[in-house]
N, C-alpha and C positions, 0 to 999 in steps of 0.2 A: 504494500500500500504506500502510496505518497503519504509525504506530511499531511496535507491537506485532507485526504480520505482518510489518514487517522484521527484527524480532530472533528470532523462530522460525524465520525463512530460516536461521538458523545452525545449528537443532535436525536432530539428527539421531536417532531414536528407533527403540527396537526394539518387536516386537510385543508386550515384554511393557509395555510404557510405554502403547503402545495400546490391552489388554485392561485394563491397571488403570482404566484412562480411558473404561468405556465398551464395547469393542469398536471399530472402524475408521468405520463412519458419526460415528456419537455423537464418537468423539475430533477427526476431522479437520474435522466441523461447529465445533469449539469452537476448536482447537487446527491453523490451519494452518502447519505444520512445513516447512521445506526437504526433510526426507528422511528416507531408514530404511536401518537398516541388516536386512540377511538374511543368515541362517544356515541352511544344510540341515544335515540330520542328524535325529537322533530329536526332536521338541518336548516341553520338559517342561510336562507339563497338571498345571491345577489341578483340583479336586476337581468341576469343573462344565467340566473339557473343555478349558478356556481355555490357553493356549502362555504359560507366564508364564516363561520363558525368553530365550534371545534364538533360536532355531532357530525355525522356521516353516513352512510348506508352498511350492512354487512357487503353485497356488491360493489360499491368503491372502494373498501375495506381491501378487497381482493386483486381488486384494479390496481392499488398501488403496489400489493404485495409483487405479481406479474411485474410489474414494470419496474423495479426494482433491483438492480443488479446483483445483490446480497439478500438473505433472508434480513430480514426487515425483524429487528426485537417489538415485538406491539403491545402497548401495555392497554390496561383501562380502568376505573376509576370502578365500573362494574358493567354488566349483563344478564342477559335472561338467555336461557336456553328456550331455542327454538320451540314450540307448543308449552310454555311454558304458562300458568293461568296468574297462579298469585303472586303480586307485585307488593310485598311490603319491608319496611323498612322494621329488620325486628334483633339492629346489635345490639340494642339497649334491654334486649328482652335477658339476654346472657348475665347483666350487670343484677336481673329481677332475680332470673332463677338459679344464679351460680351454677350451673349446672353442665360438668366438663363434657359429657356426652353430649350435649347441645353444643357446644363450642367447638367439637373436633367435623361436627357434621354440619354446621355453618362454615366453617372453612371446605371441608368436603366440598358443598353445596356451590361453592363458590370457585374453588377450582373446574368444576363439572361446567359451570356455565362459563367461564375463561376458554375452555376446550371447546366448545362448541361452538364456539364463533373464532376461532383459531388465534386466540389472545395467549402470551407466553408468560405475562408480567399483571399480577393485580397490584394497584396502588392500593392496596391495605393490607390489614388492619388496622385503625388508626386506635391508639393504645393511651390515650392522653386520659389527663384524671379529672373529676370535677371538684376541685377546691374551693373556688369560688361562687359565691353562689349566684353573681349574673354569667357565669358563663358555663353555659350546658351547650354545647354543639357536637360534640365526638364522643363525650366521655360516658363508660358507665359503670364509673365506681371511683370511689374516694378513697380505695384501699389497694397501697401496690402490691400488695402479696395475691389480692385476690383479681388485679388486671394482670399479673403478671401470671397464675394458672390459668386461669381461662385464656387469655392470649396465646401462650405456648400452644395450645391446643388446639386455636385457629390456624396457627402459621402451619402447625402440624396436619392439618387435615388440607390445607391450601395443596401445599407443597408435595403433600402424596400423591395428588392429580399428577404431578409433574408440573404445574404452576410456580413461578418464582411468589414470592409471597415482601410486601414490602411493610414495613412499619416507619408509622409517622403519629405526629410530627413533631420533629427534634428543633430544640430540646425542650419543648410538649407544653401543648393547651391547657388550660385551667386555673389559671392562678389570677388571672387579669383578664378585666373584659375590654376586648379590641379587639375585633373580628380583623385578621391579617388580609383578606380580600376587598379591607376598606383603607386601611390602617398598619403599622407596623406597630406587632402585639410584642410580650413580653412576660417572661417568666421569672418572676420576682422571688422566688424564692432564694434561700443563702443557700450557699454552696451544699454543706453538711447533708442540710434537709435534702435538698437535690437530688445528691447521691442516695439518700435515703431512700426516696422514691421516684420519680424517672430516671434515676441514673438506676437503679436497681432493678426497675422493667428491662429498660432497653438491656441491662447484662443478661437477663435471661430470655429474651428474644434472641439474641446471639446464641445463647449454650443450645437453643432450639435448628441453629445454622441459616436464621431467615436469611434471606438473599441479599436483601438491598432494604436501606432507610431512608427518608424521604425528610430531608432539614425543612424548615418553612422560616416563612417573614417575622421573626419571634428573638428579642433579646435573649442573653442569662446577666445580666451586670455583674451578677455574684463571679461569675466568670471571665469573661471579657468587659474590661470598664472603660473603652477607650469612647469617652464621650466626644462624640464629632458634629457641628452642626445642629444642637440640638435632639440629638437620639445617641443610645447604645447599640453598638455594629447587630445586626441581627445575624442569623447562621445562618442566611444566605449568601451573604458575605464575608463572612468574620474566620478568618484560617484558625483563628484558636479554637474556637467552638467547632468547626466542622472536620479540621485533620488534628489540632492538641487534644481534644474533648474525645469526639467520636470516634476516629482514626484509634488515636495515641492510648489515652486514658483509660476507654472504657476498651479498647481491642475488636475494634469492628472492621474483620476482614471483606464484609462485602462490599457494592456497589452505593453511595451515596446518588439518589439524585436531589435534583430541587423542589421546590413545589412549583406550582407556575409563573411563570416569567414576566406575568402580565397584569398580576397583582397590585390592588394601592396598597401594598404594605410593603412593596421594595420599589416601588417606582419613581424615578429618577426624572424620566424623562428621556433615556437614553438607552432602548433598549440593549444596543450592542454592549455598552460601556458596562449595564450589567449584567450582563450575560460573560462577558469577560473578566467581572471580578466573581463573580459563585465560579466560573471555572480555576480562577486562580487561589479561592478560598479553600479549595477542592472538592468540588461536585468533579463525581464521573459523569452522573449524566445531566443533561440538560431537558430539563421540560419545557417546552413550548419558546424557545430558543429564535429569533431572527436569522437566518442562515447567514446571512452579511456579517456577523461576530466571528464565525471559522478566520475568514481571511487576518480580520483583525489577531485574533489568538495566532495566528500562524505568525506573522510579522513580529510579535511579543516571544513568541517561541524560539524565531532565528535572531531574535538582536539579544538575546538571552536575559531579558524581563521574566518569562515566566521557563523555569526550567523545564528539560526533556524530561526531567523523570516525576514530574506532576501529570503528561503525558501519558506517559509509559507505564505511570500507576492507573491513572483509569482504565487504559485499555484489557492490563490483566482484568480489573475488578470485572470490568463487561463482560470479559469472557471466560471469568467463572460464573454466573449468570448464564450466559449460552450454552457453556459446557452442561449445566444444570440440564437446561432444557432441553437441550438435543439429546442429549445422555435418555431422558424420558420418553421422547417423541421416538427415539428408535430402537425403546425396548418393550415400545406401547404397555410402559408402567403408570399407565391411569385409568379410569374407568369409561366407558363408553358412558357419555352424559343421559343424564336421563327425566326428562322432564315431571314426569309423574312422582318422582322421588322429587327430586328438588320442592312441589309443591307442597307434597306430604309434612319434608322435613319446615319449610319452612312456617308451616302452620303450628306445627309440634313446638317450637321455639319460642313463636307466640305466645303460644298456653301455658307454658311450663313459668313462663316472666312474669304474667298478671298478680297484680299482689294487692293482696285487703290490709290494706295499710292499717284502717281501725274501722274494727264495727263495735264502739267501746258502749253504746248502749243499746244493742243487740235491734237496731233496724234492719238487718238484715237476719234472713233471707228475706225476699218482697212476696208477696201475695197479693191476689188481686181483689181478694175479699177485703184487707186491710188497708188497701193503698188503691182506690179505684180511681180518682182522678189523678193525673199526674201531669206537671209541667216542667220541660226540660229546656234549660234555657243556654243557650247559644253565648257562652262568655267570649269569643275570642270571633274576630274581623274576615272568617270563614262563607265558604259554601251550604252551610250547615248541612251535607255532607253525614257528618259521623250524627249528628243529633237526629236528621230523619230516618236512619236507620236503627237508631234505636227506636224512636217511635214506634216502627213497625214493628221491632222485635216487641216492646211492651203489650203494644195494639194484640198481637198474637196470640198474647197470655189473659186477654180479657180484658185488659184496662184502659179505660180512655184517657189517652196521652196527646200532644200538642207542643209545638216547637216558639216559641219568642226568642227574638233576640235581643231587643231593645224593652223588652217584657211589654210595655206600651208604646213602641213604635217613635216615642219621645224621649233622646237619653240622655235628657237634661233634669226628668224627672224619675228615672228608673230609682234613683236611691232613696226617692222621701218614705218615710215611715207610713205615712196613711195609702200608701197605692200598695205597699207592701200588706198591710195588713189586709186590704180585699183580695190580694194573690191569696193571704194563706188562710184565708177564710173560703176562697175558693178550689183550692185543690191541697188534693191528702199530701201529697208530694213534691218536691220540687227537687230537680238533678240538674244541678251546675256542672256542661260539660265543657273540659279547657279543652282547646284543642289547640293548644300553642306550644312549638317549639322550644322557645326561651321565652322571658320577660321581656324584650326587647320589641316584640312583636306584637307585644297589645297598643291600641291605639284609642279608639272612644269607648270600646268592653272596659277602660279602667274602671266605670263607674257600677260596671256591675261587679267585678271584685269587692267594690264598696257595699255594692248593694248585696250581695250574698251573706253579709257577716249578720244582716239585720234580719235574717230568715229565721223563724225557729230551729234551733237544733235536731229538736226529735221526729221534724218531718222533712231532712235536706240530707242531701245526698251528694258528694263533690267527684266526678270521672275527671283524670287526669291523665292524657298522653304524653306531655311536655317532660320538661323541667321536674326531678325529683326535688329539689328546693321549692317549689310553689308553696308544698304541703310542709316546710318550716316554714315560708317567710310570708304567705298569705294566708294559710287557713291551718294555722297552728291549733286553733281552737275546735273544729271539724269534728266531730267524734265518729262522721262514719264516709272513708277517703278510701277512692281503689283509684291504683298506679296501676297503668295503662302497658307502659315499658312497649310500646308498638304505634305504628301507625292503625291508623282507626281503616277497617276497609270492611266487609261483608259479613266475612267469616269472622276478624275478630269483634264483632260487635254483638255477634251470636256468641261470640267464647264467654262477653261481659255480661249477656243476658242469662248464659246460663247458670254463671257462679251468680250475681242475683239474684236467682232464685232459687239457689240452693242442689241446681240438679246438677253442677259438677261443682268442686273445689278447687278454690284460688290458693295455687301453691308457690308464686311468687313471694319474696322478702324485696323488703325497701333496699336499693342499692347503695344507699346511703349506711356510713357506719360512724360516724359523728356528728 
């Protein structure tokens, strides 16, 4: 390989890097790259058709592979395997139900659909803690002993497909709220603690052999303090965090990449500028990279700014990764993917996470002899979505149920005591259901948080899919809370209706352990 085609080995590029360049013949005659990254989902076209997004088709997916001089490393953020039904988000379900056997079969589940759409690299599992209580996005559990069993056991079930398996993101979400896709975030903890806990996952993700770790737009001051400009170097840039820390310290022999290149939490303004220092900081690979950076790296490489052997290290790291994969791909040491299973499992994982946080003065189970009217009210800026689907599910069991969001369609008035008093004088029940992410996400629903507190105790009821801190930092009081630990979708709104009424058991624990 030329210089040049070994520093592209680093690129990792999405199809819209490709279609600005050309289309996939034209780019990869000019530009051959280590890899792409794919995304399903809707493409956004340009005015002539083009996917100048980062989503794509499984068919173009294939188009660039053909066209492509070298096998192409493709990674993905995720997938569905082809006939595949259930679409839900359920890694928060693992933090509900601890439960190792669920986590080796979520990673299973997850290499089976990497395979089946010909993906060699998953960008996860993302392994970050939730300490804080505004920031819930990745994490699900507050305890590193028990993100760091269950994790092991994803990367282990990943990686058996023959999938490389990645963990992120270093050095880890949860301490600070600053979402790194707006902002450059930051992990405030002292060193000690650190080590204590993300430094102690990510060591045991290694003893696991995960492949490759994924740094993001995220200080450690505690570690690197070179204050510049107003901010702490993040480890997208910072050589002490990502080859003294990651590399050096903790002993991480695989492949670093970045997170994306195109984040407000590293952006400059200059995409090549950064993209040439995460290469110099020591990223092997690069995510979502400007192809115009290669030349610049190459010019830095011959005037001996950046050394050959910052080079020469990513390329092994790569291609022990490749070696990974092909070693699997031609001993066909993974499973023929299987949709029907994938479904199965992913439902099982659902179930097992659901947790009755408190029924401390025994309103539950429901009956519809004791609870005939019921009114479920829409707290969060939704489709109301999960809330008519309970409807239905209650409607089934006998009881007449009904959806408000604004309770009176006025939500200047939702919280006074006297319109409250004719709600609870008109119905047996009232179910508050969140269906928010994090805290961040409420908007004019704040006034029903307010107004929820003013409900009688002994006939409310709070469903929560979000944020495990809601249930400390808004409805501490609550005497009867089920954590959701899933996306709300068909099937689990049937799993919520049946431990309500008693015909299965909620064997979830709160993921929270302080």
């Amino acid at each position: 390989m030329t210089l040049r085609e070994k520093i592209l080995k680093t690129f990792i590029v999405t199809i819209r890097e490709i279609n600005t360049h050309g289309g996939p013949k034209e780019f990869f005659e000019k530009y051959p790259v280590g890899g792409m990254y794919y995304s399903e989902g809707e493409p956004l076209l340009d005015e002539n058709g083009l996917e100048m997004g980062t989503a794509t088709t499984f068919e173009k997916l294939n188009e660039c592979k053909k066209y492509s001089k070298k096998k192409l490393l493709v990674c993905a953020d995720g997938a569905r395997v082809r006939g595949q039904q259930v679409n839900l988000h359920v890694q928060n379900s693992l933090g509900g139900s601890g439960n190792l056997e669920d986590a080796y079969q979520f990673g299973r589940i997850q290499g089976m659909q990497m395979n089946d759409k010909g993906v060699d690299w998953v960008l996860g599992p993302s392994i970050d803690m939730c300490l804080d209580h505004l920031m819930y996005l990745t994490a699900i559990s507050d305890d590193p002993e028990k993100i760091a069993q269950i994790y092991r056991q994803v990367v282990r079930g990943i990686q058996d497909q023959g999938v490389c398996s990645t963990v992120k993101h270093f050095p880890g979400l949860g301490t600070y709220f600053v979402n790194m896709h707006i902002g450059p975030g930051a992990n405030n903890l002292p060193f000690d603690e650190w080590m204590k806990t993300y430094g102690y996952t990510y060591k045991q993700m290694f003893e696991e052999d995960v492949m490759c770790v994924m740094t993001t737009h995220v200080s450690l001051k505690s570690y690197d303090n070179e204050f510049t400009d107003g901010y702490y170097p993040i480890a997208t840039y910072s050589h002490k965090l990502t080859t003294d820390l990651l590399k050096g310290e903790l002993g991480f022999k695989g492949a670093v990449v970045t997170d994306a290149l195109i984040m407000g939490g590293m952006a400059t303004g200059d995409l090549v500028a950064e993209t040439v220092q995460a290469f110099k900081a020591g990223a092997d690979l690069l995510l979502w990279p400007p192809v115009e950076a290669a030349e610049k790296i190459e010019e830095l490489i011959l005037n001996g700014e950046i050394p050959m052997s910052r080079l020469d290290d990513a390329l092994e790291r790569i291609e022990r990764m490749e070696n990974f994969r092909n070693k699997a791909l031609e001993n066909k040491a993974y499973e023929e993917p299987d949709c029907k299973l994938v479904d199965e499992k992913i439902l099982e994982i659902a179930k097992h996470g659901i947790c009755q946080l408190r029924n401390d003065i025994g309103l539950l189970p429901l009956s519809a002899e004791k609870y005939k009217k019921v009114l479920i009210v829409d707290v969060t800026d939704e489709d109301k979505y999960s809330s008519e689907l309970l409807k239905q599910e209650l409607i089934a069991r006998g009881m007449q149920a009904e959806v408000k969001r604004d309770i009176y369609d006025v939500p200047s008035r939702v919280c006074w005591q006297a319109d409250i008093d004719k709600l609870q004088a008109e119905y047996d029940l009232v179910i508050f259901n969140v269906n928010a992410f994090f805290v961040a996400q409420w908007s004019v629903p704040h006034m029903l948080i307010w107004a929820s507190h003013l409900f009688d105790k002994k006939k409310k009821l709070i469903v929560n899919y979000g944020s495990p801190f809601f249930a400390v930092d808004y409805f501490p009081e609550d005497p009867t809370f089920i954590e959701m630990n899933c996306s709300p979708s068909k099937e689990t709104i049937k799993m919520l209706a049946d431990g309500l009424f008693g015909e299965t058991e909620f064997t979830g624990k709160s993921v929270l352990t302080k």
